[in-house]
C-alpha positions in Angstrom: 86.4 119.5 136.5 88.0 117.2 134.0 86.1 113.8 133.4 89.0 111.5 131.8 87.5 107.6 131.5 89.4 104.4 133.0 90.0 103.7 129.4 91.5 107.2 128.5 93.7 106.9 131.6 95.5 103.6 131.4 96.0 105.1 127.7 97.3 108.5 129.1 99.3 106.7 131.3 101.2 104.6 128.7 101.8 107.1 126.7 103.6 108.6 129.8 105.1 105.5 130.3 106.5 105.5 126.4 107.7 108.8 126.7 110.0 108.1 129.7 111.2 105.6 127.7 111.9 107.5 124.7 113.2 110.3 126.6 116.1 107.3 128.1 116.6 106.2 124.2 117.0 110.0 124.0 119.8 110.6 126.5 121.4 107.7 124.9 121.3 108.9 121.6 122.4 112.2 122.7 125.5 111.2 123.8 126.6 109.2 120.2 124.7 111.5 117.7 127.2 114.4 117.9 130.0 112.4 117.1 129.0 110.5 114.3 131.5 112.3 112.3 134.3 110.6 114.4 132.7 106.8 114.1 133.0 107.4 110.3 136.4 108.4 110.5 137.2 105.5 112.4 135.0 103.4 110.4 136.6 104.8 107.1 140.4 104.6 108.5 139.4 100.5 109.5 137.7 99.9 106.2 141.1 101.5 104.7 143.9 100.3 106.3 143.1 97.4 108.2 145.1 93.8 107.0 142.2 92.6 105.4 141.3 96.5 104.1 141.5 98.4 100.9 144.9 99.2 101.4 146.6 97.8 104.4 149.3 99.6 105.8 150.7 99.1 109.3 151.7 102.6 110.1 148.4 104.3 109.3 146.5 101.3 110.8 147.8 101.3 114.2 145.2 104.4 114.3 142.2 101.9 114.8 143.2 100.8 118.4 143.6 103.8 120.2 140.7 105.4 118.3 137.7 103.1 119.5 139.4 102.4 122.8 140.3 105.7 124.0 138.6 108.7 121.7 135.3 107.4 120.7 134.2 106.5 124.9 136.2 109.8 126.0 134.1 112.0 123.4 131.3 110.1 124.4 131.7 110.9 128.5 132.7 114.4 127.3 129.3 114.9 126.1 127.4 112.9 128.7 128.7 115.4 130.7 127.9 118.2 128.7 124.3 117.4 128.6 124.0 117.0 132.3 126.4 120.1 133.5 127.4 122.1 130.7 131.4 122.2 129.8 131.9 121.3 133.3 130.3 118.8 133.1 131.8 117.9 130.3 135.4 117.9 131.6 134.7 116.0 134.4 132.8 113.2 132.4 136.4 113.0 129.9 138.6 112.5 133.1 135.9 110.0 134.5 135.5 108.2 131.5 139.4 107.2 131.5 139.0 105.3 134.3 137.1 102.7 132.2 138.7 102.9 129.5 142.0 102.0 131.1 140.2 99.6 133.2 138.7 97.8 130.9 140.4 95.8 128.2 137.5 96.3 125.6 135.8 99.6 123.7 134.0 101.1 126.8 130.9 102.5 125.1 128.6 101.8 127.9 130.8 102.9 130.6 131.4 106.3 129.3 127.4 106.4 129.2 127.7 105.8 132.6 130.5 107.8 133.9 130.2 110.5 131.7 126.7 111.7 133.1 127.5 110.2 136.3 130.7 112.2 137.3 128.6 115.3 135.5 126.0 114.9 138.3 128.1 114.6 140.9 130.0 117.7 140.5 126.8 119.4 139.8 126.1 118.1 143.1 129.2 119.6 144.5 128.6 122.9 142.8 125.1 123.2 144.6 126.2 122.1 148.0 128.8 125.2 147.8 126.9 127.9 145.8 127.0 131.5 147.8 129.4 129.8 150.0 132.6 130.5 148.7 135.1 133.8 149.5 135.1 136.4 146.8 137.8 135.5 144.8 138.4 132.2 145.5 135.7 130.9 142.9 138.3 130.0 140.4 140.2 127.5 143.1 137.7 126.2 144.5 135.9 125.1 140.9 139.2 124.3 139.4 140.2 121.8 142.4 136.9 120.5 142.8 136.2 119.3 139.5 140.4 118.0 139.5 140.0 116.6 142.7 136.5 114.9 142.0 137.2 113.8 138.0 141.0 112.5 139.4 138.8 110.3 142.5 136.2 109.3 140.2 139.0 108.1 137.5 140.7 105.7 140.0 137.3 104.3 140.9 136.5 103.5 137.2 139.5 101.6 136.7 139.7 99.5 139.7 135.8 99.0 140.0 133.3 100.0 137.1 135.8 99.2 134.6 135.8 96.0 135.4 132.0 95.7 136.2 131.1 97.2 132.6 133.8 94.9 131.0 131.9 91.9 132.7 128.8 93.3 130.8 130.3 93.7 127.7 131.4 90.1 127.8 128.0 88.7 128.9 126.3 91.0 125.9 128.8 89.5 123.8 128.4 85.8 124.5 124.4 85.9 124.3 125.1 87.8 120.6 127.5 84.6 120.2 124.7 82.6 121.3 121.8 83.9 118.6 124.7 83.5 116.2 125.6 80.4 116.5 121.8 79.1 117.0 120.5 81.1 114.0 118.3 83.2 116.1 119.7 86.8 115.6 116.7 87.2 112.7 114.2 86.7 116.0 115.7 90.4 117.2 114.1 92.1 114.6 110.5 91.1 116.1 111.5 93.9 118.9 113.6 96.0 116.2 111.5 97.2 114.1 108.4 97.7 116.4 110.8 99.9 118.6 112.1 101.7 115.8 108.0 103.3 114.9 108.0 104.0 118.6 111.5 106.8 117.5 113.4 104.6 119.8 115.8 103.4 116.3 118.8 106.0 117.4 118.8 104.5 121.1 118.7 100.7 120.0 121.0 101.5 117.3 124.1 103.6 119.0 123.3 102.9 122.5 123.1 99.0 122.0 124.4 97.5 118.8 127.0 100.0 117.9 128.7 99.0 121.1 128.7 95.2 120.3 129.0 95.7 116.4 132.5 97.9 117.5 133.7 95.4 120.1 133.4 92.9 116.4 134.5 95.1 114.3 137.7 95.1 116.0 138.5 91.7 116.4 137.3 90.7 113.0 137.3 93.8 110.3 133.4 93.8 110.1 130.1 93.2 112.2 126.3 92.0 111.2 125.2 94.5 114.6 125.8 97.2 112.7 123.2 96.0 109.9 120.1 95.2 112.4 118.6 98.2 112.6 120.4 100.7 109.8 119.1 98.1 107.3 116.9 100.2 105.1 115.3 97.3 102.8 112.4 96.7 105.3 111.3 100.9 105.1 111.7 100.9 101.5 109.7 97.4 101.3 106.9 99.3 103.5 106.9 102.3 101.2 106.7 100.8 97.9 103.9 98.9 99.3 102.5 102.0 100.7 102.8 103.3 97.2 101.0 100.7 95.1 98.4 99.7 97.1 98.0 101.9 100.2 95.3 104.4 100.6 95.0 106.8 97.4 95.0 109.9 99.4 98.1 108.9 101.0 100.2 107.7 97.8 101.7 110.8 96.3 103.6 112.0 99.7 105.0 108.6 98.8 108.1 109.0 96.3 109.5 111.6 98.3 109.8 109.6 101.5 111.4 106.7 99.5 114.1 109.0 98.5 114.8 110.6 101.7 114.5 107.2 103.6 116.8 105.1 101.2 119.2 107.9 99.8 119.0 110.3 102.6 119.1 107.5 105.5 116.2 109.7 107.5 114.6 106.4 108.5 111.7 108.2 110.9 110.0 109.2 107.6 108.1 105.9 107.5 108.0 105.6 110.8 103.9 107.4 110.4 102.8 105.0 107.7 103.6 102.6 109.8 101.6 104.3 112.7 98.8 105.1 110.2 98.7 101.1 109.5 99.8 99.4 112.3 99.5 96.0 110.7 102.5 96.9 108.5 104.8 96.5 111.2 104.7 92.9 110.7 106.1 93.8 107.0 108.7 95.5 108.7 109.6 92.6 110.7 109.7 90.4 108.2 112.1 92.2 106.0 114.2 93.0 109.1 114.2 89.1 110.1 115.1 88.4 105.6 117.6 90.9 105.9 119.3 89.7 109.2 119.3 86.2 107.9 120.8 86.7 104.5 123.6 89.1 106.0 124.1 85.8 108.3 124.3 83.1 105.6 126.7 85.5 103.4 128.9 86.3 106.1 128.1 89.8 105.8 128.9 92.7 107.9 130.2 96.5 107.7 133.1 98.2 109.6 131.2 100.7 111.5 127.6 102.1 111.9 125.9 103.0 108.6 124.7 107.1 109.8 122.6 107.9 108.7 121.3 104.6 107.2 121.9 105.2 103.6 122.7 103.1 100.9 125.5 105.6 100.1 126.5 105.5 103.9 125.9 101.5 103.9 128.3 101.4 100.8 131.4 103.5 102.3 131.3 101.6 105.1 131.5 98.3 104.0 134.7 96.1 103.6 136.6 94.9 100.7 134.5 92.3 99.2 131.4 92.4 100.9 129.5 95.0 99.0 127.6 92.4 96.9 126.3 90.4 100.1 125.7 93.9 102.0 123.3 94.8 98.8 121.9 91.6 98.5 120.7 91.7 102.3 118.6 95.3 101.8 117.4 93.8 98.4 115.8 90.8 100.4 115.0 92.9 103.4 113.2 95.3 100.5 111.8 92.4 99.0 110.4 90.9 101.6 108.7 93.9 103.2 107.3 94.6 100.5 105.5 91.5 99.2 104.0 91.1 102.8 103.3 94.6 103.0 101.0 94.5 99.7 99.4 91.4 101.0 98.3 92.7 104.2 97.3 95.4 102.0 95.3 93.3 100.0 97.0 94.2 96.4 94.8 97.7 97.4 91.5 96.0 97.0 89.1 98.2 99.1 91.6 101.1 99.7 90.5 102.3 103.5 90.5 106.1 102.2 87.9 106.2 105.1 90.0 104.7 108.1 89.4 107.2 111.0 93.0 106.7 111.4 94.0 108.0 108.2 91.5 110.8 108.1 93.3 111.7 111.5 96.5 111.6 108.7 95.5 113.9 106.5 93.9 116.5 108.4 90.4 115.8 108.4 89.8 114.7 112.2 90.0 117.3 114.8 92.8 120.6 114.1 95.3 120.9 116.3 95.3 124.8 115.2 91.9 126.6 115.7 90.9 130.1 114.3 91.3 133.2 116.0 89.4 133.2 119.0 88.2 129.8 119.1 86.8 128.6 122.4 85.9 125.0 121.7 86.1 122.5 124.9 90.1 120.4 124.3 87.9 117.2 123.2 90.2 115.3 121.1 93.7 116.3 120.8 95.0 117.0 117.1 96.0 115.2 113.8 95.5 111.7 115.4 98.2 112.3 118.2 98.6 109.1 120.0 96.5 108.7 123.1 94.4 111.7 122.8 91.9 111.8 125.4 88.5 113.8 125.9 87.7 116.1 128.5 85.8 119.4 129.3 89.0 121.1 130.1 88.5 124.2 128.1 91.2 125.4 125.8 91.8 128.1 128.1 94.2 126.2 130.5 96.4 124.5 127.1 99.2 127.0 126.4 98.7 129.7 123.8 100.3 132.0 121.5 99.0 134.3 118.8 100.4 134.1 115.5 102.1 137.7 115.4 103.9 137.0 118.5 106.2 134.0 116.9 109.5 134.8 116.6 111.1 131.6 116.3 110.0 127.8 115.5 111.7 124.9 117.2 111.2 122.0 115.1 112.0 118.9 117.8 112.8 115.4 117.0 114.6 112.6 119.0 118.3 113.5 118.2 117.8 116.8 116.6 120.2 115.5 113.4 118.0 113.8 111.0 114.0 114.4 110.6 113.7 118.0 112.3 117.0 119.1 110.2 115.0 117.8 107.3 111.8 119.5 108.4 113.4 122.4 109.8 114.8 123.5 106.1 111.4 123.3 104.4 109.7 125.7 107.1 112.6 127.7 106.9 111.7 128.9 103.7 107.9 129.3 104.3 108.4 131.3 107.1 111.2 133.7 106.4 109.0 135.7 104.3 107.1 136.4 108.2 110.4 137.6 110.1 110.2 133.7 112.0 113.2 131.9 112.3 113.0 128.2 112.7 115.7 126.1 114.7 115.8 122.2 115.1 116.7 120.7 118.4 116.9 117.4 120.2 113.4 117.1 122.3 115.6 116.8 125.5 117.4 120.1 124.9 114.6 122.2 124.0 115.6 125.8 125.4 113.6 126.8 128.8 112.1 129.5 127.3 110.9 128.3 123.9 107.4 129.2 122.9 106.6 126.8 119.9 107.6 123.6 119.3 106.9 121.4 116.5 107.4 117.9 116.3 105.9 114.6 114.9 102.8 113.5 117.3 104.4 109.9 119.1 107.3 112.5 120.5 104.9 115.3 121.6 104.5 113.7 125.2 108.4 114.6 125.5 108.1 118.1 124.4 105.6 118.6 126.7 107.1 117.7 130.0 110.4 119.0 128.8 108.8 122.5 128.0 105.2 122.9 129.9 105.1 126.4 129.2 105.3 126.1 125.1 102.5 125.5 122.5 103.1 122.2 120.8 101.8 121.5 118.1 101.8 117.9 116.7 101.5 116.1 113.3 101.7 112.8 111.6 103.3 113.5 108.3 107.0 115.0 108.0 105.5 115.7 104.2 102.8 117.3 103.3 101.0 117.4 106.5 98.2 119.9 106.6 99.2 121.5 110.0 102.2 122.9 108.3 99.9 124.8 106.7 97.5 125.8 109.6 100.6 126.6 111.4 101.6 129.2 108.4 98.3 130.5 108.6 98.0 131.4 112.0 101.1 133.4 111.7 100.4 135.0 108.5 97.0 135.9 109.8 97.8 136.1 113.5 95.2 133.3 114.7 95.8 131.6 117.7 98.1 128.1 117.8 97.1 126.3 121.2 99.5 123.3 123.0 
């Protein structure tokens, strides 16, 4: 039997809880992530040519309209779609995803979240309902008219109804954004930003709710502060710095490399653990993301489309004629900020907590996720300080398993498979090729049915889990120098076991 406290469940069961949430930040960030490229374009092409640009011009200007109104949400249903019923799906979700666009007089981002996935799932339906049903050699009719005939019905309903429901939303969204604006209280958002960000939900808030409104600006007035809220990378760098001065010694020299890849890379999940590992910095966080929001408010500052990923070089070609000196002077003060309250709550490193059961956790001295060969320890406490770890006397024998000479192929998972796992993903790459295993990175929700080993930072291992029960996953806190890197490369050198 398993014996899990009252305690350990209500912490099992929010951890469940913040998985289900991340996995919906995950959908959402799934369907912007892989078309980034074209929200550059489009922000680049504004920035350029634009009347108030760096080189206005009419002709290649009249670009900007048709690009956020029609491309941007029909790319965005298209892949909606994809995600829920392959290219099928995919079609369908384009032709849906029309509807509101025509329908609706503003950039419908939200609707083609909707009716992208939506039009997906109803063909999907469709498919299901007729499977084994239909004549040999009818299968190309019948799938090329249904998905015709159901995108075409759904289209006319997005124009005449959800079009203008969604456009309704938009322009609710829009006036409370007005309303902190014009009150001063847009720095208060932060106190949920940044919090929300160390849970990996940073891609959801920031593509699937202020790129929206920070387009629907940008295209009325050349610029918008939503894009700034949470790409801002002054309160990360604040929190590192900190980290670096006066944080625990153990911890310090995997420091310098996370302030380059946070600030020059724009991989903003590689602070997200020191933050974890001190939870009390998240109020240094929020108090460079409150500075930051405030000055970009008194300067008027705002850039022309989504800083990813959040950059300083991406921050910079993204910003419009004339503002670059109040877009640098809000990360500076963001930076600023998060540090100085960052060092205090460290306390200027008096009494360095090189002993916190938290960090220890950290670094690889609590329980490993990785045993030897053979081991048959009871699953007590799950590994490397993995959030809401609970102890049983389950056995090891019902967690999945795999020896090391059977891996073939790593997945390395993070929330939108584009910035932490590719980082992640290219270090192991070269550790392991020497051992015939190839290593892949993937977005957590697309993890392939029949992967066998996953790994992926511990706050998102609840997600791997349910979306591949089968796999071993193995969990860390670091995204540098975490010691189950190296166990990991040990049990396949040596051919130990790695257990889920």
């Amino acid at each position: 039997m398993t014996n899990v406290s009252m305690a350990e469940m209500k912490n099992l069961q929010g951890n469940g809880f913040r998985a289900r949430v991340q996995r919906f930040g995950g959908y959402l960030a799934g369907m912007i992530m892989p078309n980034i490229g074209a929200f550059i374009a489009w922000g680049l092409i504004t920035a350029m040519f634009i009347p108030t640009g760096w080189t206005p011009n009419e002709t290649l200007g009249g670009l900007v309209d048709p690009m956020i109104k029609v491309l941007l949400p029909v790319l965005i249903g298209y892949t909606g779609g994809r995600m829920v019923h392959g290219q099928r799906g995919a079609v369908i979700g384009a032709v849906a995803t029309m509807g509101v666009v025509v329908g609706a007089e503003q950039p419908m981002f939200l609707g083609a979240m909707i009716m992208g996935p939506l039009a997906a799932l109803v063909l999907k339906g469709f498919d299901k309902l007729v499977e084994g049903k239909i004549r040999a050699g009818f299968e190309m009719l019948v799938n090329n008219f249904s998905s015709g005939i159901l995108g075409g019905a759904l289209a006319l309903v997005g124009v005449v109804g959800i079009g203008p429901i969604m456009e309704a939303l938009t322009n609710a969204a829009g006036n409370a954004v007005d309303f902190l604006v014009d009150n001063s209280l847009l720095p208060l958002v932060s106190i949920i930003v940044e919090p929300a960000k160390a849970l990996f939900l940073n891609n959801a808030i920031n593509h699937g709710v202020f790129g929206p409104l920070g387009a629907d600006q940008a295209l009325e007035t050349g610029q918008s502060i939503m894009f700034m809220i949470e790409t801002n990378p002054g309160p990360g760098l604040g929190v590192l710095v900190a980290m670096f001065l006066f944080g625990p010694r153990k911890i310090r020299p995997t420091v310098p490399g996370a302030m380059i890849i946070q600030f020059l890379g724009g991989i903003h999940e590689i602070y997200f653990p020191y933050l974890l590992m001190k939870p009390k910095l998240i109020i240094a966080a929020i108090a460079g993301g409150m500075a930051g929001v405030g000055t970009a408010m008194i300067t008027n500052s705002g850039v022309v489309a989504a800083p990813a990923p959040g950059s300083i070089f991406a921050y910079l070609a993204v910003t419009p004629r004339g503002g670059h000196l109040s877009v640098l002077l809000s990360i500076a003060v963001a930076a600023g900020v998060s540090f100085i309250v960052g060092a205090m709550l460290l306390k200027f490193g008096r009494g360095a907590d090189d002993d916190d059961p938290a960090l220890a956790a950290a670094v690889g001295s609590g329980t490993p996720t990785v045993p030897d060969s053979g081991a048959g320890t009871d699953a007590g406490t799950e590994s490397a300080g993995g959030s809401g770890a609970i102890s049983t006397t389950t056995t090891t024998s019902t967690r999945p398993v795999i020896s090391g000479k059977e891996v073939t192929k790593l997945m390395v998972a993070c929330d939108a498979g584009m910035g932490s796992s590719v980082m992640l993903a290219s270090q192991l790459r070269t550790r392991l090729k020497p051992y015939g295993v190839t290593v892949e990175h993937v977005p957590i929700n697309d993890l392939p049915a029949d992967t066998r080993l996953v790994l992926t930072h511990a706050d998102l291992a609840d997600r791997a889990r349910s979306t591949v029960p089968h796999a071993v996953v193995i969990p860390f806190q670091m995204f540098l120098g975490d010691p189950m890197f190296d166990e990991v490369e040990k049990a396949i050198k040596e051919g130990g076991e790695l257990r889920g």
